[in-house]
NUNU-716745 format. One record per residue (C-alpha): x, y, z; residue in one letter. Coordinates in pm, whole numbers, padded with zeros to 5 digits, always signed. Example, Ala and Ser with C-alpha at 12.3 -4.5 7.8 and 13.67 -1.06 7.14 Angstrom:
% NUNU-716745
+01230-00450+00780a
+01367-00106+00714s
This chain:
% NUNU-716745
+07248+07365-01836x
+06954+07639-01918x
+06645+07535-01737x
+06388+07435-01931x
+06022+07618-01946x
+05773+07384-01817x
+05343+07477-01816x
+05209+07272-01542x
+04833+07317-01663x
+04558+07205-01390x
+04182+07216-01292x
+03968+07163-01619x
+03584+07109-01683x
+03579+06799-01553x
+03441+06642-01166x
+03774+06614-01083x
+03893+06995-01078x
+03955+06988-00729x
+04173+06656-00726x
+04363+06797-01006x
+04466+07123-00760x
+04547+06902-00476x
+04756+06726-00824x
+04926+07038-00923x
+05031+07127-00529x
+05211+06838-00515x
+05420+06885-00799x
+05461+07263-00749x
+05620+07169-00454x
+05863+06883-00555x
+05993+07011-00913x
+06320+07065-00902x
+06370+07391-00975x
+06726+07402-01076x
+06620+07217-01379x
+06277+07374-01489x
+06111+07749-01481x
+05770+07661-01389x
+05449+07877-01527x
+05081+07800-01344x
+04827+07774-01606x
+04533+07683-01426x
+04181+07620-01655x
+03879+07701-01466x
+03578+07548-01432x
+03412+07734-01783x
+03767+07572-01956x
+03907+07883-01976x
+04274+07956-01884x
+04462+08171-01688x
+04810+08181-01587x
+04887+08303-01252x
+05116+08214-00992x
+05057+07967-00627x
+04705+08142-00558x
+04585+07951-00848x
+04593+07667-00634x
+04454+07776-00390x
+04128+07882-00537x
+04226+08179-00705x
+04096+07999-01027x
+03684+08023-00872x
+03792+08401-00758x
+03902+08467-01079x
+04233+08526-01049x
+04533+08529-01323x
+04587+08653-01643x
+04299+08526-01932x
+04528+08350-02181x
+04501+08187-02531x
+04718+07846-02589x
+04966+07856-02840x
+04884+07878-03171x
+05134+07720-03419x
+05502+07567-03371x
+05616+07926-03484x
+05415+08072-03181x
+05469+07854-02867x
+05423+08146-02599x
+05111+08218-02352x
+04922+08537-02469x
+04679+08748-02321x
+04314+08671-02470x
+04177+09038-02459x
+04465+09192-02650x
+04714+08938-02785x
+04995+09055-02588x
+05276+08842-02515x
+05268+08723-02146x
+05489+08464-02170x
+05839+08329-02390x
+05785+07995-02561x
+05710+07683-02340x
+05924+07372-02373x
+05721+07150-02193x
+05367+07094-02086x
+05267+06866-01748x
+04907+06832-01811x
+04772+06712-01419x
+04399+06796-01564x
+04235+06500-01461x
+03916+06309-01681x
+03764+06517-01995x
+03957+06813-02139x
+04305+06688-02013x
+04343+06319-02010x
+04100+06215-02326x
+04375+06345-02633x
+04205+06701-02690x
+04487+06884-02470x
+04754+06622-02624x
+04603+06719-02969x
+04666+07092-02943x
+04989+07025-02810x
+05150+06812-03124x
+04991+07041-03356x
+05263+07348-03175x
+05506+07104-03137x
+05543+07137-02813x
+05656+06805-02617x
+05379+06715-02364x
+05430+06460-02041x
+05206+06158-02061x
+05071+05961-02381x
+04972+06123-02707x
+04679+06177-02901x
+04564+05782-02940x
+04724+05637-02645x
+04501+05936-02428x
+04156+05863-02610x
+04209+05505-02571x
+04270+05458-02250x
+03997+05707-02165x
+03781+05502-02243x
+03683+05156-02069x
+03482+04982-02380x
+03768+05051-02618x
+04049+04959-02401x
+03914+04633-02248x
+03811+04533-02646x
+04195+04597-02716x
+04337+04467-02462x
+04121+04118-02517x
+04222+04103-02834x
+04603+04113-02678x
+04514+03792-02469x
+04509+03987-02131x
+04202+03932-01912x
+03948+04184-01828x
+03640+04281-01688x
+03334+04133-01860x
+03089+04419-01925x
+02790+04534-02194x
+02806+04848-02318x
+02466+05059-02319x
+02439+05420-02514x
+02229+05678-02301x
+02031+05821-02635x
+01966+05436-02751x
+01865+05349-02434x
+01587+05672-02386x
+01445+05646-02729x
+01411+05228-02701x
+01443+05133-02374x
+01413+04731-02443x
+01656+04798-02742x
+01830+04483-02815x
+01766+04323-02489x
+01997+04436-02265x
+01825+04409-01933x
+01858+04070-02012x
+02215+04073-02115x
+02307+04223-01739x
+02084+03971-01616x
+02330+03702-01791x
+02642+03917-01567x
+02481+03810-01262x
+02476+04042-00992x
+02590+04242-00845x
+02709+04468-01096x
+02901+04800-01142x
+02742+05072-01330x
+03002+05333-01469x
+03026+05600-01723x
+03248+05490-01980x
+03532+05783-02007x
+03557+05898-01650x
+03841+05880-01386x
+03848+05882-00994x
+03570+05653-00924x
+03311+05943-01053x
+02929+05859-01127x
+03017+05445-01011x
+02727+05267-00858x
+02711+04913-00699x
+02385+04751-00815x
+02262+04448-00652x
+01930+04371-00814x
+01797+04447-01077x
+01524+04743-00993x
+01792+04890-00882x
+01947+04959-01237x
+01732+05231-01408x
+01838+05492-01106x
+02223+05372-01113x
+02227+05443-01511x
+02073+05795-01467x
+02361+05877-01209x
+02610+05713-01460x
+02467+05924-01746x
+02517+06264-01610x
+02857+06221-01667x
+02887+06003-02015x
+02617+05904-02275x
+02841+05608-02299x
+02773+05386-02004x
+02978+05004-01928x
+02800+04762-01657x
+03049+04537-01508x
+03045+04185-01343x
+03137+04211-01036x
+03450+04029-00919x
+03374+03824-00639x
+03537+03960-00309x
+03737+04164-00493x
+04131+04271-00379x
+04236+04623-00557x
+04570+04592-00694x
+04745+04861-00896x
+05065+04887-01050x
+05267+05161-01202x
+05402+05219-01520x
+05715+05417-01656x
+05846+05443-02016x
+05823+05436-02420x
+05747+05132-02592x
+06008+04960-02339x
+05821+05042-01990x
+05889+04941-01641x
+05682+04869-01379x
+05718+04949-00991x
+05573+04735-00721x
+05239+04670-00700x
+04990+04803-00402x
+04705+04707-00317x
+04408+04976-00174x
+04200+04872+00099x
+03899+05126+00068x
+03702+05170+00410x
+03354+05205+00195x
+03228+04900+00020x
+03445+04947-00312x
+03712+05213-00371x
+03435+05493-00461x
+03571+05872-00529x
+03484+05955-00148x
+03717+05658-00097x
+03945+05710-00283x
+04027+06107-00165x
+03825+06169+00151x
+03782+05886+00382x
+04155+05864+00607x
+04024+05514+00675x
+04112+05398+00329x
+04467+05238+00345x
+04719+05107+00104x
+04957+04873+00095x
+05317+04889-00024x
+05415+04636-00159x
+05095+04464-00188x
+05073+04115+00013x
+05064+03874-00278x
+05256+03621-00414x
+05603+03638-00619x
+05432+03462-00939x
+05146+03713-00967x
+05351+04014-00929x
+05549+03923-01219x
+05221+03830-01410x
+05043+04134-01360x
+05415+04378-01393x
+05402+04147-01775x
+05048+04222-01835x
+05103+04638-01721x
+05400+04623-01944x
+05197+04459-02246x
+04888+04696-02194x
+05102+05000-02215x
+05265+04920-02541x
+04942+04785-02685x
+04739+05103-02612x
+05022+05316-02713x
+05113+05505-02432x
+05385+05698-02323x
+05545+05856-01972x
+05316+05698-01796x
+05025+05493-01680x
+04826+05342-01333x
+04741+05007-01415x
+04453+04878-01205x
+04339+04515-01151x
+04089+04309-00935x
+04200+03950-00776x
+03919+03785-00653x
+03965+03611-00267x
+03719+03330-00366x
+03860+03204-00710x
+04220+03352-00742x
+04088+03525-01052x
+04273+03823-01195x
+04143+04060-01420x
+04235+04380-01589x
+04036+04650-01443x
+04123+05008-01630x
+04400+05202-01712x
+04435+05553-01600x
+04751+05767-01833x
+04726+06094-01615x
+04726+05934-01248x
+04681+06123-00930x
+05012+06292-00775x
+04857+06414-00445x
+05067+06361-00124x
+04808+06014-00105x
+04820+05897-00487x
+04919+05536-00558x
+05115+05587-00854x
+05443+05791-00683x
+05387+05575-00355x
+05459+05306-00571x
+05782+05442-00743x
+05913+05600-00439x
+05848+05212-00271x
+06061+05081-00600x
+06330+05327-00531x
+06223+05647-00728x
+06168+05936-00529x
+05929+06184-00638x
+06174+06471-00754x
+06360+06226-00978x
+05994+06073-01095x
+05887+06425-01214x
+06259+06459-01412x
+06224+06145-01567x
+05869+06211-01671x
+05971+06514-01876x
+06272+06380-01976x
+06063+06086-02140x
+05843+06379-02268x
+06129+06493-02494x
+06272+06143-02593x
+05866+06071-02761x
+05852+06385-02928x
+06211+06384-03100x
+06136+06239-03435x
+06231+05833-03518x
């Protein structure tokens, strides 16, 4: 069998360039290479791309380094060409891993340009991406579905600076309770989060949120909250691995948490009982389907140690695959290393684009 053409496309705009790298290593490394030709498009911090080979991940991207290249342009055109002069530096792709993690790679825009070249792209689609993306629309979905979530208000940056009393809703957080979480809406990795505890304390947590979102979500806090995440793998008939749970050594499971601190620990399979494991594998599996994703998905949800109360935290469709990520821990733990994780992944990539 030919092997297949595969762009694994990394860095991006976003704050979480430099997780994406750490990303894109990973997966450099374990891709099978009898079955795909890999090309290194990395996109630098300015969004532009460049296709290059390993020292791309290994900051060539802030040096400069690799070739300036447009995307494809049209299902007739699927190759990588130079920007300055249009030259061919490339043969047609027939695949694309986006591993660009947050705005520019996991929010549809990427997924957008792909379907218009036809080119089949790991992970979910247009809708699915944008959904998910974003906290306010996916917990209003997935309420609608019957699965529980994280009570929040929803507060618009611009609203909020031209009327800052607009429709009341200091008093609306005040109803949450605190403490609360403070979060921009369509970020990933923990990025811009504050824990607020009273309520002076809110005007300086919503500036932080707001320099990465106008659109901001402010959370009840679950009380003595457990992290539990589960993975998910599939079309509209997913699976789900074993579930973890992270044990972050700072207060909650913040982005230093999450990628610096080695006293953060997670564990596989997480230390709960048989009945919620299947309850929150059924509510993954409904989630997925509802928000119309595809590949796959990290499903993340809080268990409160006082009440037993479980909740539907977020969704993340383009999950971390550094050596430390929770969603391949959690597949190799459920029997699927990470070669054979990556092959299915593109495999699943073709099966959603074929048409029905």
């Amino acid at each position: 069998m030919s092997r297949r053409r595969l762009a694994l496309v990394f860095g991006g705009r976003s704050p979480e360039h430099d997780v994406s790298l750490v990303s894109a290593r990973a997966i450099h490394d374990q891709l099978d290479r009898d079955h795909f030709e890999l090309l290194l498009v990395g996109v630098d911090r300015q969004g532009r791309p460049r296709l290059g080979g390993r020292e791309l991940l290994a900051g060539g991207l802030d040096r400069g380094e690799g070739i300036r290249v447009r995307w494809p342009a049209s299902p007739t055109d699927r190759a990588l060409r130079e920007e300055a002069t249009g030259r061919l530096v490339s043969a047609p792709l027939d695949v694309v891993f986006p591993i660009i993690h947050g705005a520019g790679g996991e929010d549809g825009a990427l997924q957008g340009m792909l379907q218009l070249c036809d080119i089949p792209c790991v992970g979910a689609g247009v809708l699915g991406s944008a959904l998910a993306m974003d906290k306010d629309r996916t917990r209003r979905m997935l309420a609608a579905e019957g699965i529980p979530v994280v009570e929040d208000i929803v507060l618009h940056a611009r609203a909020r600076r031209e009327n800052p009393d607009a429709a009341g809703w200091r008093a609306r957080v005040h109803s949450l309770g605190y403490p609360v979480f403070v979060k921009p809406a369509r970020t990933g990795s923990s990025v811009g989060i504050t824990k607020v505890t009273a309520a002076e304390q809110l005007d300086e947590a919503l500036e932080i949120a707001e320099r990465f979102d106008e659109k901001i979500v402010i959370e009840r806090a679950v009380p003595a909250a457990r992290e539990i995440e589960i993975s998910v793998l599939g079309l509209d008939r997913p699976e789900v691995s074993v579930p973890g749970e992270i044990v972050p050594a700072a207060e909650f499971y913040d982005y230093r948490a999450k990628y610096e601190d080695p006293e953060s620990k997670l564990l596989i399979p997480a230390p709960i009982d048989e009945a919620l494991v299947g309850r929150i594998g059924e509510w993954a599996k409904r989630a997925f389907v509802a928000l119309d994703l595809a590949g796959m998905a990290r499903v993340d949800f809080l268990l409160s140690r006082e009440s037993g109360e479980t909740v539907l935290n977020e969704v993340n469709t383009l999950p971390g695959f550094t050596p430390i990520s929770m969603y391949p821990k959690l597949w190799q733990a459920s029997g699927l290393t990470y070669p054979r994780l990556l092959d299915r992944l593109v495999e699943l990539a073709f099966e959603a684009a074929r048409p029905s």
